[in-house]
C-alpha positions in Angstrom: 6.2 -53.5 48.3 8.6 -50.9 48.1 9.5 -51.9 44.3 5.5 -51.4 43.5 5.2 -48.5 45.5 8.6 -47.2 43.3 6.6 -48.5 40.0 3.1 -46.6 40.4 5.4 -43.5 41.2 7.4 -43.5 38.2 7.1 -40.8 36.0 6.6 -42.9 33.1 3.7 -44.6 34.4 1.8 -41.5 35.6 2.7 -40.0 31.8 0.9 -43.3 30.2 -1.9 -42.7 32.0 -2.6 -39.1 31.8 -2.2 -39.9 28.2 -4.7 -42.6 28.1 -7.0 -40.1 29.6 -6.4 -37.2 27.3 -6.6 -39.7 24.7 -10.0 -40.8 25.5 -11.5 -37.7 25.7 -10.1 -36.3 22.6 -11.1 -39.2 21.0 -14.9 -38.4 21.6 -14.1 -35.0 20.2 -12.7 -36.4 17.0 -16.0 -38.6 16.9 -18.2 -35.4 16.7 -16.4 -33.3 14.5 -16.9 -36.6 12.1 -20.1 -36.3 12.8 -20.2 -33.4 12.1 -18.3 -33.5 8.8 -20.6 -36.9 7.9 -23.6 -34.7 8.0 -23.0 -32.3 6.0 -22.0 -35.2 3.8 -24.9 -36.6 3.8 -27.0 -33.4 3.4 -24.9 -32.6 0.1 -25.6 -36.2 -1.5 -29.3 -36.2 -0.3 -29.1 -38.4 3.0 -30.0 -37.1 6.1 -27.6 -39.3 8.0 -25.0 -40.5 6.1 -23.0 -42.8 8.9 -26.9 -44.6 8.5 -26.5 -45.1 4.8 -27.2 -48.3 3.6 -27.9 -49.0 0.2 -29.1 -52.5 -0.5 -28.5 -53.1 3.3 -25.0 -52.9 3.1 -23.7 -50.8 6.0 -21.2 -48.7 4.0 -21.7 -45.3 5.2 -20.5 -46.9 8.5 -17.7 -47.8 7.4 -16.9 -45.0 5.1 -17.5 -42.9 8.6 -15.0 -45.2 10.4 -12.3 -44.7 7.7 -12.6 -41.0 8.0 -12.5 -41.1 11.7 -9.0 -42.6 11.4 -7.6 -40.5 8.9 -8.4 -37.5 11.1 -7.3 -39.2 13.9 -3.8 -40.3 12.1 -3.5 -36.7 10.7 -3.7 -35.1 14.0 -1.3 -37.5 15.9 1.1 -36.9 12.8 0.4 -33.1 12.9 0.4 -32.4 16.5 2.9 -35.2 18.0 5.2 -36.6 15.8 6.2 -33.6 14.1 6.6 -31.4 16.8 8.1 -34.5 18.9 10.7 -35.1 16.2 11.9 -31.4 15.9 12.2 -30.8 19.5 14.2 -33.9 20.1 16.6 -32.9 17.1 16.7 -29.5 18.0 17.1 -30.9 21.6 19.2 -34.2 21.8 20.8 -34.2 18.2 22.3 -37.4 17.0 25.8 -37.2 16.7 27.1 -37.9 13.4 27.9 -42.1 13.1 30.6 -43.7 10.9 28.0 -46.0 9.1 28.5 -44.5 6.2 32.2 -45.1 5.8 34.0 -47.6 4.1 36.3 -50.3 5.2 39.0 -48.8 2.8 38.4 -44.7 3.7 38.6 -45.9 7.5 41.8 -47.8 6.4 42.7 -44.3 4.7 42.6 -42.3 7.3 44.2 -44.3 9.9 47.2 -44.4 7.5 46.9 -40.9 6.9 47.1 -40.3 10.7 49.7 -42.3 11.4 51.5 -40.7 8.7 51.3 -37.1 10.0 52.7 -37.9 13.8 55.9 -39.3 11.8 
């Protein structure tokens, strides 16, 4: 019980989930200012709703309103999280500079070189 009890307090979990909730609500947000973007839309090509728009019964203002929803939505997260997620962490935690790139022969190099200079 105590391991559960650990679990529900953990920092991480309580993080996910006032995430999921912010997430929730500012994803109704994002669904009105489409709206809102979708009419006016509409009202330039002559539609009153143009989410509704279905010419020949084919439901392609729906869709057309779904694919701006998630451009929004992925321009946001990019612009408001990642970014700013990416330069606090290198500005923060910096990676320390890795010997990938080196070669097997300028590794070889400079151990010789070292061993060298203590002679």
């Amino acid at each position: 019980m105590s391991g559960f009890r650990k679990f529900l307090l953990q920092g991480d979990l309580v993080s996910l989930a006032v995430a999921v909730v912010i997430a929730g609500v500012f994803g109704e947000v994002v669904k009105a200012f489409v709206t809102i973007i979708m009419d006016l839309v509409g009202k330039a090509g002559g539609t009153q709703a143009f989410s509704s728009y279905t010419p020949n019964g084919v439901h392609v203002g729906a869709f057309i309103t779904a694919v701006i929803t998630f451009v929004i939505v992925a321009a946001v997260v990019y612009y408001f999280v990642v970014v700013p997620y990416t330069k606090a962490k290198d500005r923060f935690f910096p990676t320390p500079p890795s010997a990938e790139g080196a070669t097997t022969e300028s590794l070889l190099a400079e151990i010789r070189d070292l061993l060298a200079s203590k002679q």
